[in-house]
py3Dmol code that shows the C-alpha trace and the ligand (Angstrom):
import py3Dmol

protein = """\
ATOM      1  CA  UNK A   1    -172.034-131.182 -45.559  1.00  0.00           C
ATOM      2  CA  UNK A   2    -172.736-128.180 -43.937  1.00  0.00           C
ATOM      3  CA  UNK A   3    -172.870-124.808 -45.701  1.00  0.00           C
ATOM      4  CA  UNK A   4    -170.382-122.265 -43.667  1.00  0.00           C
ATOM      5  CA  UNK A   5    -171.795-118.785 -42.940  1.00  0.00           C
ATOM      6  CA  UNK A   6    -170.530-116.000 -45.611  1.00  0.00           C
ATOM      7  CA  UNK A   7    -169.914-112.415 -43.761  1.00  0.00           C
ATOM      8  CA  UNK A   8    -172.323-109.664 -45.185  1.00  0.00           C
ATOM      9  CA  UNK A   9    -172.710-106.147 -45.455  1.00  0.00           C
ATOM     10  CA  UNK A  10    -176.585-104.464 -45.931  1.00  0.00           C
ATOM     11  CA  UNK A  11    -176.590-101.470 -47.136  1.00  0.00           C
ATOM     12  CA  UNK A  12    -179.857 -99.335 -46.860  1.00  0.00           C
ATOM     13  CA  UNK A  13    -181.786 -95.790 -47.399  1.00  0.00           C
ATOM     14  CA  UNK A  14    -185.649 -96.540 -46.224  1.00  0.00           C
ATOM     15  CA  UNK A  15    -187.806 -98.987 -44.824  1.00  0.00           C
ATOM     16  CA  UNK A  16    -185.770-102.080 -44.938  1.00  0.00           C
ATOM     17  CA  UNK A  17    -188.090-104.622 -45.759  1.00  0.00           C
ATOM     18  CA  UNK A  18    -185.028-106.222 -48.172  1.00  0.00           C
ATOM     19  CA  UNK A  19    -183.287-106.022 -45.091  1.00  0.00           C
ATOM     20  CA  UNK A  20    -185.945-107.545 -42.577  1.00  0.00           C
ATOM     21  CA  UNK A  21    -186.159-110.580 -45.062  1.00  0.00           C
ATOM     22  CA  UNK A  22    -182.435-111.494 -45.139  1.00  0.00           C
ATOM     23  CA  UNK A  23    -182.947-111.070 -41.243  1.00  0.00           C
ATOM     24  CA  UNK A  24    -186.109-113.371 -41.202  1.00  0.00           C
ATOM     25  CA  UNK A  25    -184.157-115.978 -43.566  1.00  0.00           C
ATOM     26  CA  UNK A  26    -181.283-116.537 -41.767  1.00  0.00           C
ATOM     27  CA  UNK A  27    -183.245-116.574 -38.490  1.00  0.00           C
ATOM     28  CA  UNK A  28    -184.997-119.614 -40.006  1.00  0.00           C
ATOM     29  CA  UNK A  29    -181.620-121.259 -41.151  1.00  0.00           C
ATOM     30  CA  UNK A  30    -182.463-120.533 -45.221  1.00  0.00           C
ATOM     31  CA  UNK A  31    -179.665-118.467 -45.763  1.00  0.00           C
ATOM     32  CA  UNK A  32    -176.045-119.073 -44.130  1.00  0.00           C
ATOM     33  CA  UNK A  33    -174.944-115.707 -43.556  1.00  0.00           C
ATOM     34  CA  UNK A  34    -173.881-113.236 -40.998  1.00  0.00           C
ATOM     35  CA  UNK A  35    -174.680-109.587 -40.930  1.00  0.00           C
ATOM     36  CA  UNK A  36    -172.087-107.738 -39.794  1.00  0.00           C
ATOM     37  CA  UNK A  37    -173.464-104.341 -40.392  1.00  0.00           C
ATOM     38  CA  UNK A  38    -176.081-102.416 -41.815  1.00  0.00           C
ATOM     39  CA  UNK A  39    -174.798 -99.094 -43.212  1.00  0.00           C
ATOM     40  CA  UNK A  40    -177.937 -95.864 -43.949  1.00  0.00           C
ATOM     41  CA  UNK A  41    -177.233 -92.923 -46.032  1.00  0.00           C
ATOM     42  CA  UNK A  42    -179.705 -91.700 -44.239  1.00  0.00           C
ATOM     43  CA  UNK A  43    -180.627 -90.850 -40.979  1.00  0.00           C
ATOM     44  CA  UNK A  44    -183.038 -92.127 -38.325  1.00  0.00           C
ATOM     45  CA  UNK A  45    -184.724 -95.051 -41.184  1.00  0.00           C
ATOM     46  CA  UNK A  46    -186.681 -97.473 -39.993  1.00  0.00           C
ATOM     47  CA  UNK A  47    -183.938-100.120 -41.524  1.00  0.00           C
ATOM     48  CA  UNK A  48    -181.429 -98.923 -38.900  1.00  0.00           C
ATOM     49  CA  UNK A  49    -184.162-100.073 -35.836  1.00  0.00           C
ATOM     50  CA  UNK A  50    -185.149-103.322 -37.640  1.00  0.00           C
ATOM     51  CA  UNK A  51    -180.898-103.981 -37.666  1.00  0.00           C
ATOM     52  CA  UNK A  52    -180.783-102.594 -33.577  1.00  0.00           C
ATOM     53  CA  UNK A  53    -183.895-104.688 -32.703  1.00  0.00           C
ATOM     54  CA  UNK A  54    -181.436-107.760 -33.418  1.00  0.00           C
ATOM     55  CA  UNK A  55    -178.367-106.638 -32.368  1.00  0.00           C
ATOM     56  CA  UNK A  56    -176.760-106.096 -35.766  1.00  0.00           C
ATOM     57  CA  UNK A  57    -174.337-103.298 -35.501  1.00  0.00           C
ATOM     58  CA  UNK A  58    -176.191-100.098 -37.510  1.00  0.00           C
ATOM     59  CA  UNK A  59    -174.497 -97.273 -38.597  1.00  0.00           C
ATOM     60  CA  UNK A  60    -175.406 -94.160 -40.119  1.00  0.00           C
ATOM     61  CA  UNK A  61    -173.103 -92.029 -42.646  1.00  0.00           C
ATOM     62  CA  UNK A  62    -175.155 -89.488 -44.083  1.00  0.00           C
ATOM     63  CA  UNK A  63    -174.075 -88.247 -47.520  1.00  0.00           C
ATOM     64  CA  UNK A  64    -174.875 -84.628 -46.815  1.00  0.00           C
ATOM     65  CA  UNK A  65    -172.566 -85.051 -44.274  1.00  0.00           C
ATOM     66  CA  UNK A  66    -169.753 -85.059 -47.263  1.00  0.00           C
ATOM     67  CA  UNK A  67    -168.484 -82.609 -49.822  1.00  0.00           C
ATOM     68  CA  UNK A  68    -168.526 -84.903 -52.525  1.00  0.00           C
ATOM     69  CA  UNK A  69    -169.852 -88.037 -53.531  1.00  0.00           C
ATOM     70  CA  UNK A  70    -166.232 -89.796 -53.775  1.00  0.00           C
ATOM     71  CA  UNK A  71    -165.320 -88.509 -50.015  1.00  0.00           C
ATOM     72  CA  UNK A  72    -168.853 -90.324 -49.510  1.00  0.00           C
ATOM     73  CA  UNK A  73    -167.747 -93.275 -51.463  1.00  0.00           C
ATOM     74  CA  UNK A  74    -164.277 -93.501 -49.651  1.00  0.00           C
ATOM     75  CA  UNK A  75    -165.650 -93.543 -46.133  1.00  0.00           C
ATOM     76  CA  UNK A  76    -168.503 -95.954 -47.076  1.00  0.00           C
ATOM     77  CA  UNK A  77    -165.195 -98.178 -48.406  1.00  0.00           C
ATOM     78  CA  UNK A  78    -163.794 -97.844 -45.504  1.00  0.00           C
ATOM     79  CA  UNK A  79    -166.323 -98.772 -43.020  1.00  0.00           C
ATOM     80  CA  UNK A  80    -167.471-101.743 -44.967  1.00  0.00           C
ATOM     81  CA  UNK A  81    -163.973-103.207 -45.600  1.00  0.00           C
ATOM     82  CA  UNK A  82    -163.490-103.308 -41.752  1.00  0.00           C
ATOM     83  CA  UNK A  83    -165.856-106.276 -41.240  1.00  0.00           C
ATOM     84  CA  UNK A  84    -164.310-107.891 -44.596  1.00  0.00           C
ATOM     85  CA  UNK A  85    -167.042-109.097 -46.257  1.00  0.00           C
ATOM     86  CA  UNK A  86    -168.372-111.832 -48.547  1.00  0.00           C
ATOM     87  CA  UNK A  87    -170.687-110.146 -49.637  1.00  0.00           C
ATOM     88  CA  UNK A  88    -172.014-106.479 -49.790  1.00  0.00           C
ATOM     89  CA  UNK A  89    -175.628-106.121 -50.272  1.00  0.00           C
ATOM     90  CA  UNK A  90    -177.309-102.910 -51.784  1.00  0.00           C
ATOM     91  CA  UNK A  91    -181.073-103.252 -50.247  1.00  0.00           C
ATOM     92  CA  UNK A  92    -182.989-100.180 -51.694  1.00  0.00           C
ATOM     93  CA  UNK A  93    -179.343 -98.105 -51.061  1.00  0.00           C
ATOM     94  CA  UNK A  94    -180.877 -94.411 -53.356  1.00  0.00           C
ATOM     95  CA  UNK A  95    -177.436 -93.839 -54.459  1.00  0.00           C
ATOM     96  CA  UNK A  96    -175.448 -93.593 -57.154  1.00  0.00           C
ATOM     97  CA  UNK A  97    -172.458 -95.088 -56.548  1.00  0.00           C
ATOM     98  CA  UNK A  98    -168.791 -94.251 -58.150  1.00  0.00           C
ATOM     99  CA  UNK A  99    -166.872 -96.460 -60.130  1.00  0.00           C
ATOM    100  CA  UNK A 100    -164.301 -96.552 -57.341  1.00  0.00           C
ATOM    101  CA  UNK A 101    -166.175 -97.885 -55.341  1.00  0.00           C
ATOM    102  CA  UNK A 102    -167.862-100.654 -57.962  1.00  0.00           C
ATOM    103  CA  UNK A 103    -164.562-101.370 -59.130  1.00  0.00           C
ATOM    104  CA  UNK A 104    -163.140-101.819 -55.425  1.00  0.00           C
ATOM    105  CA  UNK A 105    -165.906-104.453 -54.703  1.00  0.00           C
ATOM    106  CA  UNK A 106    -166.083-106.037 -57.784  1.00  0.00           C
ATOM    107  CA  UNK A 107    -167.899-109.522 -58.378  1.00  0.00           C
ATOM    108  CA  UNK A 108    -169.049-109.070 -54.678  1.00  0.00           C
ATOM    109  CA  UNK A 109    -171.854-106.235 -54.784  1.00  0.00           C
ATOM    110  CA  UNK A 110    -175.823-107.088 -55.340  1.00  0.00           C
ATOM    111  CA  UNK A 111    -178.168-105.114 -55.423  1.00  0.00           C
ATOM    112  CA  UNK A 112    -182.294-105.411 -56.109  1.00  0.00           C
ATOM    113  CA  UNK A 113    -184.396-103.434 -58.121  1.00  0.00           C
ATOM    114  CA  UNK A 114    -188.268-103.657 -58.516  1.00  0.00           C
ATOM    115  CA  UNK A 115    -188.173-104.074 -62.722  1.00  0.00           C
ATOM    116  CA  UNK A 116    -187.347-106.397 -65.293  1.00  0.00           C
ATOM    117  CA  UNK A 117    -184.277-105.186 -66.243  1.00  0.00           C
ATOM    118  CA  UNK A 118    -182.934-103.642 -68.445  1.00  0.00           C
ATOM    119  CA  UNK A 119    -186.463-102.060 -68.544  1.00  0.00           C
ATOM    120  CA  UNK A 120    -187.178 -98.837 -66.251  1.00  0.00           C
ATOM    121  CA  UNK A 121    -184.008 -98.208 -64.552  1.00  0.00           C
ATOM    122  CA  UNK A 122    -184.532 -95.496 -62.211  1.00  0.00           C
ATOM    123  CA  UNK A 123    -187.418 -94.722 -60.070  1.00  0.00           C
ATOM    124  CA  UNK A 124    -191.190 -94.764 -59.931  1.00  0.00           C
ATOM    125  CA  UNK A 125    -190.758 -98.023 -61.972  1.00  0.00           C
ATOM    126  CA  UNK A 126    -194.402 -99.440 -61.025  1.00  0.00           C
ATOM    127  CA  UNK A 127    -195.851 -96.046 -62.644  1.00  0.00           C
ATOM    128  CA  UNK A 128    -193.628 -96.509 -65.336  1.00  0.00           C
ATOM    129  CA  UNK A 129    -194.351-100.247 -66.257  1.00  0.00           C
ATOM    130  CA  UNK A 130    -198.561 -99.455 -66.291  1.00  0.00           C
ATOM    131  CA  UNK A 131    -198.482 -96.172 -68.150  1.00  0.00           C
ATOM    132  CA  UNK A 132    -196.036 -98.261 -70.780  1.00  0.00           C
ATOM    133  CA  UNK A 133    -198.432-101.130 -70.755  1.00  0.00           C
ATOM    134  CA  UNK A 134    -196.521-103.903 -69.806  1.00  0.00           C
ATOM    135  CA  UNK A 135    -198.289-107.240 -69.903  1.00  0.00           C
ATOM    136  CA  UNK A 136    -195.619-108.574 -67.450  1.00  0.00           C
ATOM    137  CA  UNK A 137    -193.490-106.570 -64.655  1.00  0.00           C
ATOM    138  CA  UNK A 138    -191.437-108.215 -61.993  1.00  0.00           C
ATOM    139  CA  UNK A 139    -187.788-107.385 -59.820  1.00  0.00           C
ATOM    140  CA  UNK A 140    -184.223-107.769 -60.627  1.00  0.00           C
ATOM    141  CA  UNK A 141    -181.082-109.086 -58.668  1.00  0.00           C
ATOM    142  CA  UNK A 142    -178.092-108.117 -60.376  1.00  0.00           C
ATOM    143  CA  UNK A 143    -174.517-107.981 -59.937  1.00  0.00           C
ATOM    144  CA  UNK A 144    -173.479-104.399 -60.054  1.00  0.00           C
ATOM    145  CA  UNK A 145    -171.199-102.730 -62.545  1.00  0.00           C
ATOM    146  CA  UNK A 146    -170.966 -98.653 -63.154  1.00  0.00           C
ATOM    147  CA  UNK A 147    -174.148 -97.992 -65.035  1.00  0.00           C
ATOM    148  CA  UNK A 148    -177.242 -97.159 -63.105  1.00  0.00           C
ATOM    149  CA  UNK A 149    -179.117-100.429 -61.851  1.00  0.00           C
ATOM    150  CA  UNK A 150    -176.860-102.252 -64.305  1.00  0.00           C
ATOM    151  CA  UNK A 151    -174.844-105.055 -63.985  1.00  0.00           C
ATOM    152  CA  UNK A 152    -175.190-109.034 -64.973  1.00  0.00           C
ATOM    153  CA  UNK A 153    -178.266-110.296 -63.964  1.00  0.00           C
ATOM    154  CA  UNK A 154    -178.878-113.425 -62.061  1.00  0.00           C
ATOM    155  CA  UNK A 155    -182.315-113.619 -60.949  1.00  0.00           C
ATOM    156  CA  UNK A 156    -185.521-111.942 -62.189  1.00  0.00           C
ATOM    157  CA  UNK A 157    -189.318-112.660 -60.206  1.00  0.00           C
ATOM    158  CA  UNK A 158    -192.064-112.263 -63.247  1.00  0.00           C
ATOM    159  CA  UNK A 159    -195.320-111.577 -62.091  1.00  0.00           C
ATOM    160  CA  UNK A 160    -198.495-110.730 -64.662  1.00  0.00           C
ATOM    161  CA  UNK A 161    -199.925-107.722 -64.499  1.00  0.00           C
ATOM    162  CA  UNK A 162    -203.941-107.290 -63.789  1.00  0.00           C
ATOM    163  CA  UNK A 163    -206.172-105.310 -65.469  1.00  0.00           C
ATOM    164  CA  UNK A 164    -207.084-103.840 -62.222  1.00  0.00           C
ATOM    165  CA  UNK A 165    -203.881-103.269 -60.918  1.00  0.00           C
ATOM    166  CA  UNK A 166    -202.509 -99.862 -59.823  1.00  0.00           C
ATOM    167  CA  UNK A 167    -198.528 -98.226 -58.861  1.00  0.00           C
ATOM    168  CA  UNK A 168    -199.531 -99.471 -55.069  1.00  0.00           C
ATOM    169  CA  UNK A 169    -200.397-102.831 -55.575  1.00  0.00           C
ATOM    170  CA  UNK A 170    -197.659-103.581 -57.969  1.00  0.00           C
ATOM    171  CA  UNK A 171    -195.184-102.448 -55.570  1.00  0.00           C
ATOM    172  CA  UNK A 172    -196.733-104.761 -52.776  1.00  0.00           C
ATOM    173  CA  UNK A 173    -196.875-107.701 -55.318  1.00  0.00           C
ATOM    174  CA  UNK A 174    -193.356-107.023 -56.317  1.00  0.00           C
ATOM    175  CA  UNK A 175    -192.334-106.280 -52.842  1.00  0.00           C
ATOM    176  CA  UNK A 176    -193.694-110.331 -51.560  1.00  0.00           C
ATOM    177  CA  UNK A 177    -191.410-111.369 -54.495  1.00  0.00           C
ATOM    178  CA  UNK A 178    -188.526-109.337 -53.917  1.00  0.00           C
ATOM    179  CA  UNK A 179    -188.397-110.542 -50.076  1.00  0.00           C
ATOM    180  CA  UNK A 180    -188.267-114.324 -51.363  1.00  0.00           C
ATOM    181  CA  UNK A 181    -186.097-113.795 -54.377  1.00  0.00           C
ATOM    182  CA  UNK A 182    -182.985-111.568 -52.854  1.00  0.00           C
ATOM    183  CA  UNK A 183    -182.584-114.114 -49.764  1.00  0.00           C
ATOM    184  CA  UNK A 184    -182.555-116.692 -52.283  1.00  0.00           C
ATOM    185  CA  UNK A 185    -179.481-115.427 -54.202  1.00  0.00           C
ATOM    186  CA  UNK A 186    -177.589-114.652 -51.480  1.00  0.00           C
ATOM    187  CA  UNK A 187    -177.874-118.300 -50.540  1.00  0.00           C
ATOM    188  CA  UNK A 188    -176.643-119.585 -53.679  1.00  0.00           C
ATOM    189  CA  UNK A 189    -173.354-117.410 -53.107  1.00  0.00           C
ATOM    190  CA  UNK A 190    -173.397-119.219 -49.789  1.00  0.00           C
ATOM    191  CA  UNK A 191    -173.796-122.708 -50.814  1.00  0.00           C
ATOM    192  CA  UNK A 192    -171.279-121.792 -53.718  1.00  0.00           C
ATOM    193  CA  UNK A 193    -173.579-122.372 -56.176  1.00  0.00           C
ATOM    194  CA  UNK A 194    -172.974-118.803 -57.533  1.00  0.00           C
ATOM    195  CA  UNK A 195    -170.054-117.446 -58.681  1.00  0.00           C
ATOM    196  CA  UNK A 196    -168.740-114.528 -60.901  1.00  0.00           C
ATOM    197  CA  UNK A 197    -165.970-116.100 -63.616  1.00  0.00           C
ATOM    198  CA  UNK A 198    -164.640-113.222 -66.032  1.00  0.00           C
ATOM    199  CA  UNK A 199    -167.047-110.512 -64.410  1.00  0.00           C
ATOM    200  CA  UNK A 200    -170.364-113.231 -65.586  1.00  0.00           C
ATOM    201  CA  UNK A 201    -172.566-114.993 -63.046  1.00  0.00           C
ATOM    202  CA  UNK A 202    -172.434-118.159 -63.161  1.00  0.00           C
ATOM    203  CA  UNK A 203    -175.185-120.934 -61.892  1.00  0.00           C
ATOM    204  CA  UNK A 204    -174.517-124.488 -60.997  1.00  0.00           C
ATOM    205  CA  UNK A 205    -171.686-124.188 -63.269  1.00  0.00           C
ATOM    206  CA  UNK A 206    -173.561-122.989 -66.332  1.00  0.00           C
ATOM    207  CA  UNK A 207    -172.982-119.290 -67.136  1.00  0.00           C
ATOM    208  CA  UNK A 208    -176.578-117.073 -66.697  1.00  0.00           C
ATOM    209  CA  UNK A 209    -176.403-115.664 -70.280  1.00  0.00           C
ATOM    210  CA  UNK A 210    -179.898-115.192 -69.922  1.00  0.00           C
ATOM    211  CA  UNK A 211    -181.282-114.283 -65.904  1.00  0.00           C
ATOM    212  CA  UNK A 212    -183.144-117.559 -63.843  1.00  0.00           C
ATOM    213  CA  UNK A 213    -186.371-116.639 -63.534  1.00  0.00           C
ATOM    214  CA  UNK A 214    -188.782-117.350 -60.969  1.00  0.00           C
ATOM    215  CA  UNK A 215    -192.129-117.301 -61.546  1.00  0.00           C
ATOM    216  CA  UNK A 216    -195.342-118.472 -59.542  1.00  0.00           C
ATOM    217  CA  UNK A 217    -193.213-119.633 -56.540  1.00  0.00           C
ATOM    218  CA  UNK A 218    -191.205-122.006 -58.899  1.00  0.00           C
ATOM    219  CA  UNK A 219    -187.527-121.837 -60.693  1.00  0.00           C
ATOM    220  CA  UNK A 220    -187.231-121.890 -64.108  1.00  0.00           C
ATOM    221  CA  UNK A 221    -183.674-121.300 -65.691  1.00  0.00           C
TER     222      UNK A 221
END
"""
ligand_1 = """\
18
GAR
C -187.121 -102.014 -52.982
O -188.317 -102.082 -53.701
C -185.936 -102.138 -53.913
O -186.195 -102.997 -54.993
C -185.756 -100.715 -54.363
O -185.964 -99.960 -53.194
C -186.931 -100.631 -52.390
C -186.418 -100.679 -50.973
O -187.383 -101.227 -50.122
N -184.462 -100.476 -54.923
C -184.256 -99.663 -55.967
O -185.131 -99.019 -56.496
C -182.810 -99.600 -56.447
N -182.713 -98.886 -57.656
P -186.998 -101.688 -48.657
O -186.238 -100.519 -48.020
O -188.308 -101.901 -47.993
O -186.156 -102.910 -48.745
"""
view = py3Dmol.view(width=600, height=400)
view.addModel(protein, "pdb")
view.setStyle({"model": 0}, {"cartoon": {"style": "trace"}})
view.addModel(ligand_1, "xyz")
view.setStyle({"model": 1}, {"stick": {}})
view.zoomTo()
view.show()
């Protein structure tokens, strides 16, 4: 049987590489989804011209734009809800988001971030995991709840660190993983394979207590 399209929403702050993969992956039939918009905090990102380039509808609402970070939150809510989406996707989004708006889309919202969670929340994570020593470092998907980069996790890509490595390549290592492993998710929500029952993910029917992990191009849960 064939796996319907589910109805996305990106959002973004940057570059948009996240964004360019879900692009590249549904070009190539891997993942059955439509995106109906990509939203930027921020103006003028190169994210916004990767969306234009294939006709995705790109919007910008900048936050400075707003007196406070719940007006922000409310608008955001408001332009996302028009397309009605599966799905609303937080690829590198640099915001903190309220609990209004975490609570309004509720067992719906991923979002990626380059560490092994619960480790080095926040930013400059690369930096972070080499001055800590970390023998291992990799990126998260989670589902979001009201914490920063918190939420149940689903998927985790584990690479080892090198001796020789530094903040820059880390984040291109992670990056190659990151644009395999978030495509990947959103497919199993797709296929139906992932759900959330009583606010925890759940795999293939077996709840992810523990994250699936991917490691050397394979999955191991
Ligand atoms: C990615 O590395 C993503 O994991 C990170 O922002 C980058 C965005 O890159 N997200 C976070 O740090 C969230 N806390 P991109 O714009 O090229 O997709």
């Amino acid at each position: 049987m064939s796996t319907p399209n589910i109805d996305i929403v990106v959002l973004i702050s940057g570059n948009g590489t996240n964004l360019q993969a879900i692009i590249d992956a549904i070009t190539a039939g891997k993942l059955h989804a439509n995106i109906k918009a990509v939203i930027s905090n921020r103006p003028g990102v190169k994210g916004l011209t990767r969306a234009q380039a294939v006709k995705i509808p790109a919007l910008t609402l900048d936050h400075k734009q707003f007196t406070s970070r719940e007006a922000f939150d409310q608008q955001l809510i408001q332009e996302i809800d028009r397309h009605k989406p599966d799905l609303v996707i937080l690829a590198g989004f640099m915001r903190i988001l309220t609990d209004e708006f975490v609570k309004h889309y509720a067992g719906r919202l991923l979002n990626i971030h380059p560490s092994l969670l619960p480790e080095f929340t926040g930013l400059n994570t690369h930096q972070r995991a080499l001055d800590a020593g970390v023998k291992q470092h990799g990126v998260s998907v989670h589902y979001v709840n009201n914490e920063l980069d918190g939420g149940p996790l689903v998927l985790q890509a584990v690479i080892d660190v090198e001796e020789t490595d530094t903040a820059e390549s880390l984040q291109q290592r992670i990056h190659q993983q990151e644009h395999i492993i978030y495509p990947m998710v959103i497919e199993w929500v797709a296929q139906g394979r992932l759900k959330v029952i009583n606010q925890q993910p759940v795999l293939d029917k077996q709840l992810l207590e523990t994250p699936a992990k991917w490691i050397n191009n394979q999955l191991v849960n």
